[in-house]
KEDONU-568708 format. One line per field, with one value per residue: residue number from 1; x, y, z of N, C-alpha, C in turn. Coordinates in nm, 3 decimals, m for minus. Layout:
residues N
sero: [NUM;...]
n_u: [X;...]
n_v: [Y;...]
n_w: [Z;...]
ca_u: [X;...]
ca_v: [Y;...]
ca_w: [Z;...]
c_u: [X;...]
c_v: [Y;...]
c_w: [Z;...]
end
This chain:
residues 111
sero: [1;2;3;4;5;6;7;8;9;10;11;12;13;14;15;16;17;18;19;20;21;22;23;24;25;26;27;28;29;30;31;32;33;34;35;36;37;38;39;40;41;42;43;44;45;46;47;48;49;50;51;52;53;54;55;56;57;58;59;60;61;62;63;64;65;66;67;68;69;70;71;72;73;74;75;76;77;78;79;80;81;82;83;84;85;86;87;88;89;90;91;92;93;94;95;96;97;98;99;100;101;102;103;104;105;106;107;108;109;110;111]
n_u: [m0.334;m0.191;0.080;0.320;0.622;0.734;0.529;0.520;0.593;0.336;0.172;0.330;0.323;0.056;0.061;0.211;0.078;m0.125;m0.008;0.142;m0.108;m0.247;m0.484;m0.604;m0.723;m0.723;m0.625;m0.366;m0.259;0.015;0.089;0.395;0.515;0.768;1.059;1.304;1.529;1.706;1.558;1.399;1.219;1.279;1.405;1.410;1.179;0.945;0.846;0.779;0.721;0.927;0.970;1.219;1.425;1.707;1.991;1.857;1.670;1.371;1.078;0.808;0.795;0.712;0.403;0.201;m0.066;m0.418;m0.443;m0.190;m0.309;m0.541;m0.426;m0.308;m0.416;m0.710;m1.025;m1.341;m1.529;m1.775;m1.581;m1.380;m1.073;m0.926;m0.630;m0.444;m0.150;0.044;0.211;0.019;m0.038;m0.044;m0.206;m0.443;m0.427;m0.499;m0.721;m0.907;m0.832;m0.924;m1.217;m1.254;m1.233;m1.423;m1.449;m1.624;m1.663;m1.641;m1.479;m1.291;m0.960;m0.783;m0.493]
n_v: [m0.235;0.068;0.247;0.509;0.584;0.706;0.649;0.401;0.319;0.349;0.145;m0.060;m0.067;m0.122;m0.342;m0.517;m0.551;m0.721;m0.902;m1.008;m1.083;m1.356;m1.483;m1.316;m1.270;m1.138;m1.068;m0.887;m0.710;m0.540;m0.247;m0.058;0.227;0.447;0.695;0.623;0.347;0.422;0.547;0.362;0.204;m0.038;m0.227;m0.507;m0.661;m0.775;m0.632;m0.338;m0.058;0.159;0.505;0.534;0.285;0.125;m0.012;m0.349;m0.401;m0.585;m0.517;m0.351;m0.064;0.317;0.531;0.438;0.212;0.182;m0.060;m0.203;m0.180;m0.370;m0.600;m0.642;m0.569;m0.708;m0.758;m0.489;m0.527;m0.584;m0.666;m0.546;m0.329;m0.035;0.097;0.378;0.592;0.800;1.101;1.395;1.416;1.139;0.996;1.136;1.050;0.772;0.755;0.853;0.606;0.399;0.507;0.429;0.168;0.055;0.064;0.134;0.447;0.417;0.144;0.253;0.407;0.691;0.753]
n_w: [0.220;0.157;0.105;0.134;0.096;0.416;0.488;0.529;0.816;0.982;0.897;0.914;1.174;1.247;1.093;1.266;1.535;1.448;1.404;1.615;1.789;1.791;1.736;1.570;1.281;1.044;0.743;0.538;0.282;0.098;m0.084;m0.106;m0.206;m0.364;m0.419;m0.518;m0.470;m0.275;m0.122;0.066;0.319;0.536;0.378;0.391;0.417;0.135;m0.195;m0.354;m0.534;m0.748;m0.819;m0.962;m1.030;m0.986;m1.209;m1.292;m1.136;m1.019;m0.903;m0.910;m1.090;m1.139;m1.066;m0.872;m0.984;m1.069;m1.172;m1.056;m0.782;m0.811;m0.873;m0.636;m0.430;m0.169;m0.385;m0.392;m0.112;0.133;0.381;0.411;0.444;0.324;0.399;0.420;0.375;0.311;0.068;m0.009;m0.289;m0.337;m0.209;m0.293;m0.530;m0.527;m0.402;m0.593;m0.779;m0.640;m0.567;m0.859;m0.929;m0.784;m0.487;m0.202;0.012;0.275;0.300;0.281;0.435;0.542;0.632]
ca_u: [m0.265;m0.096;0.156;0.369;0.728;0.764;0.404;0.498;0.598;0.231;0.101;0.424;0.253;m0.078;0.077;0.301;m0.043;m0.239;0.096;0.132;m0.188;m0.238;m0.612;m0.636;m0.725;m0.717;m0.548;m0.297;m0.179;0.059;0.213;0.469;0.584;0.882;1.073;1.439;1.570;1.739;1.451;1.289;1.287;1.247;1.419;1.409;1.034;0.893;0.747;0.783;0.721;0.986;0.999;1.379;1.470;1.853;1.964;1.853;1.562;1.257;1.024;0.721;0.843;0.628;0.308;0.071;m0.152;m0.525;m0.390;m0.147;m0.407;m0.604;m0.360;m0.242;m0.509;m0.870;m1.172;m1.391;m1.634;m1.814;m1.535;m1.251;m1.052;m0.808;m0.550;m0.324;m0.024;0.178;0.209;m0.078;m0.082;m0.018;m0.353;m0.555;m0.477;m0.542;m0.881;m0.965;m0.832;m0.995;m1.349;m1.285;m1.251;m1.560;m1.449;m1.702;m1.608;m1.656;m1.407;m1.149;m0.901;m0.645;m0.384]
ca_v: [m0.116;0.127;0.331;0.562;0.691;0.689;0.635;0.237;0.301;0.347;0.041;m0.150;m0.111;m0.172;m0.544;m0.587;m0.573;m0.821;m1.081;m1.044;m1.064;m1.518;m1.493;m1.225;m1.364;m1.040;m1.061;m0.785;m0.685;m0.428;m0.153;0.026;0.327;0.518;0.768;0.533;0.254;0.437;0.614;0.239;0.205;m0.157;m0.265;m0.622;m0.650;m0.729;m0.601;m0.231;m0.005;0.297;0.589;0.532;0.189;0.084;m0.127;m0.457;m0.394;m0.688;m0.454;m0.251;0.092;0.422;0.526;0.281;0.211;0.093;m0.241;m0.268;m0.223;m0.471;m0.749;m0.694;m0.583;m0.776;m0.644;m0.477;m0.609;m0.502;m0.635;m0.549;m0.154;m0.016;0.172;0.455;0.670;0.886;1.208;1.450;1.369;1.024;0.997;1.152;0.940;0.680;0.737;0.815;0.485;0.303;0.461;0.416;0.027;m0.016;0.077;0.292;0.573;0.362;0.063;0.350;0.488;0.767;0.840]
ca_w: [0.264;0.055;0.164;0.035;0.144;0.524;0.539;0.606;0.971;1.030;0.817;0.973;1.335;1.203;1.053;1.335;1.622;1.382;1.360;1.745;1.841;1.755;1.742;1.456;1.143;0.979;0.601;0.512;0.183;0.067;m0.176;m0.097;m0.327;m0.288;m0.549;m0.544;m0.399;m0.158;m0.020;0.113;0.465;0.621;0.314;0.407;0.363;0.052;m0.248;m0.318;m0.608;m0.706;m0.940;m1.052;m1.064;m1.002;m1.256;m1.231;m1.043;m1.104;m0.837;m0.943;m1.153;m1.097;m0.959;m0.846;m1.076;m1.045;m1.222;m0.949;m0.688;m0.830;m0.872;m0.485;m0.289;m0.217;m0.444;m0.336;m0.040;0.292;0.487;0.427;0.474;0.272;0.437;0.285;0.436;0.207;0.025;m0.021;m0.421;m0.406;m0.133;m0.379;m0.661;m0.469;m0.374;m0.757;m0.801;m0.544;m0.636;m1.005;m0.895;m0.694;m0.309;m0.159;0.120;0.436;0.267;0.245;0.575;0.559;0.808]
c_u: [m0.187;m0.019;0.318;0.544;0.754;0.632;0.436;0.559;0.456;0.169;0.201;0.397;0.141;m0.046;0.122;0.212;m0.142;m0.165;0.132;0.047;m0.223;m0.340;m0.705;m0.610;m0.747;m0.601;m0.520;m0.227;m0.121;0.131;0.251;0.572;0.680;0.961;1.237;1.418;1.636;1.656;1.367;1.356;1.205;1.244;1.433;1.267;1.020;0.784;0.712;0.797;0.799;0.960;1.115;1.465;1.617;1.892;1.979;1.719;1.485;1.162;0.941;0.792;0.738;0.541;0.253;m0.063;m0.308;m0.504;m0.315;m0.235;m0.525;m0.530;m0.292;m0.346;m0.648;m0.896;m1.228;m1.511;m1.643;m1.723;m1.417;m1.227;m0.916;m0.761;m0.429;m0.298;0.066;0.134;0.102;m0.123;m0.122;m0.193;m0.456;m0.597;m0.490;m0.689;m0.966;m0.938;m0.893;m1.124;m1.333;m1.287;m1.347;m1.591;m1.552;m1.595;m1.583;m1.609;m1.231;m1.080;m0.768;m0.550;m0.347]
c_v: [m0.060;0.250;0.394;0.619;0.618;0.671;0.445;0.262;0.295;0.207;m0.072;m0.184;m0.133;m0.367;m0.592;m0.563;m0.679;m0.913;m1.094;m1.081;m1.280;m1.573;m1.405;m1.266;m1.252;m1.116;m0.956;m0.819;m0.533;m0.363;m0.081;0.082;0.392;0.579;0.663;0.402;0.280;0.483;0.459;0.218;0.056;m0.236;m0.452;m0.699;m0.647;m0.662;m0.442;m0.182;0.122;0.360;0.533;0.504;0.208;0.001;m0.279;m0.472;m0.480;m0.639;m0.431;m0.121;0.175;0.473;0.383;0.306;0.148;m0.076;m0.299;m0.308;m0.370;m0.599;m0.763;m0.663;m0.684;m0.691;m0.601;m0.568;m0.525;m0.535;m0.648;m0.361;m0.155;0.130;0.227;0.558;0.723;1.009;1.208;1.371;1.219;0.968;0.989;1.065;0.802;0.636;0.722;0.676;0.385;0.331;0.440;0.236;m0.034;0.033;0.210;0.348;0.521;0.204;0.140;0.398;0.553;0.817;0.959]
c_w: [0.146;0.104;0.065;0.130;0.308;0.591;0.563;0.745;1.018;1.006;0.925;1.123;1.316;1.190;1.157;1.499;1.621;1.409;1.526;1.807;1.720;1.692;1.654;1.319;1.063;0.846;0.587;0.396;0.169;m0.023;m0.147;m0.208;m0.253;m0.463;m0.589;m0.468;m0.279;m0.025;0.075;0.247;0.499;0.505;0.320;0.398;0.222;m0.062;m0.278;m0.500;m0.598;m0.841;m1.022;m1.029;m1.025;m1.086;m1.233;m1.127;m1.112;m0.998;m0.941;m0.999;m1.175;m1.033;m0.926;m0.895;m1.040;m1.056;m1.120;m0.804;m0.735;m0.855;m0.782;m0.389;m0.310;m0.297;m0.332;m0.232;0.100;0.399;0.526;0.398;0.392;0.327;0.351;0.394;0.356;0.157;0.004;m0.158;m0.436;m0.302;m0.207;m0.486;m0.616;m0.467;m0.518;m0.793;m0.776;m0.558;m0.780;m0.999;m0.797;m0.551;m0.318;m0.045;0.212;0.442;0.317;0.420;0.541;0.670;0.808]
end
């Protein structure tokens, strides 16, 4: 999952159907971007990438990078979905990301 902004309320009921549900062996990973530290909502969760850091931050700093997608989500494969929720821009560069790393079209889901 990758989610952007206030796009983790969507992803956050997506994880929180799979972890209720006893008998769902589904695997969930996630990045969540955001432009501060203040902007992060369900700050108790981790793992979150921002534009502009507080100091002291040991988080992710800026976009989300292909490199980051690849050292948190699976690779690519037939069976697994990558989910994305956030700003128009940050969508797009997503998808360039995600086919420039292998995912085909019908790997991919936008909210």
């Amino acid at each position: 999952m990758i989610a952007g902004g206030s796009g983790i309320t969507l992803m956050f009921q997506v994880a929180r159907v799979v972890l209720e549900n006893r008998s769902d062996k589904t695997k969930m990973h996630l990045i969540y971007a955001n432009v501060t530290f203040d902007d992060i909502l369900l700050k108790a969760r981790p793992g979150f990438v921002i534009m502009k850091p507080p100091e002291g931050w040991i988080g992710g700093v800026g976009f989300v990078s292909k490199e980051m997608i690849e050292d948190h989500l699976p690779s690519p494969s037939s069976d697994i979905k990558i989910l994305r929720c956030g700003p128009p821009p940050m969508n797009k560069a997503m998808v360039a990301h995600l086919e420039a790393l292998g995912y085909e079209l019908d790997m991919l889901f936008q909210f």
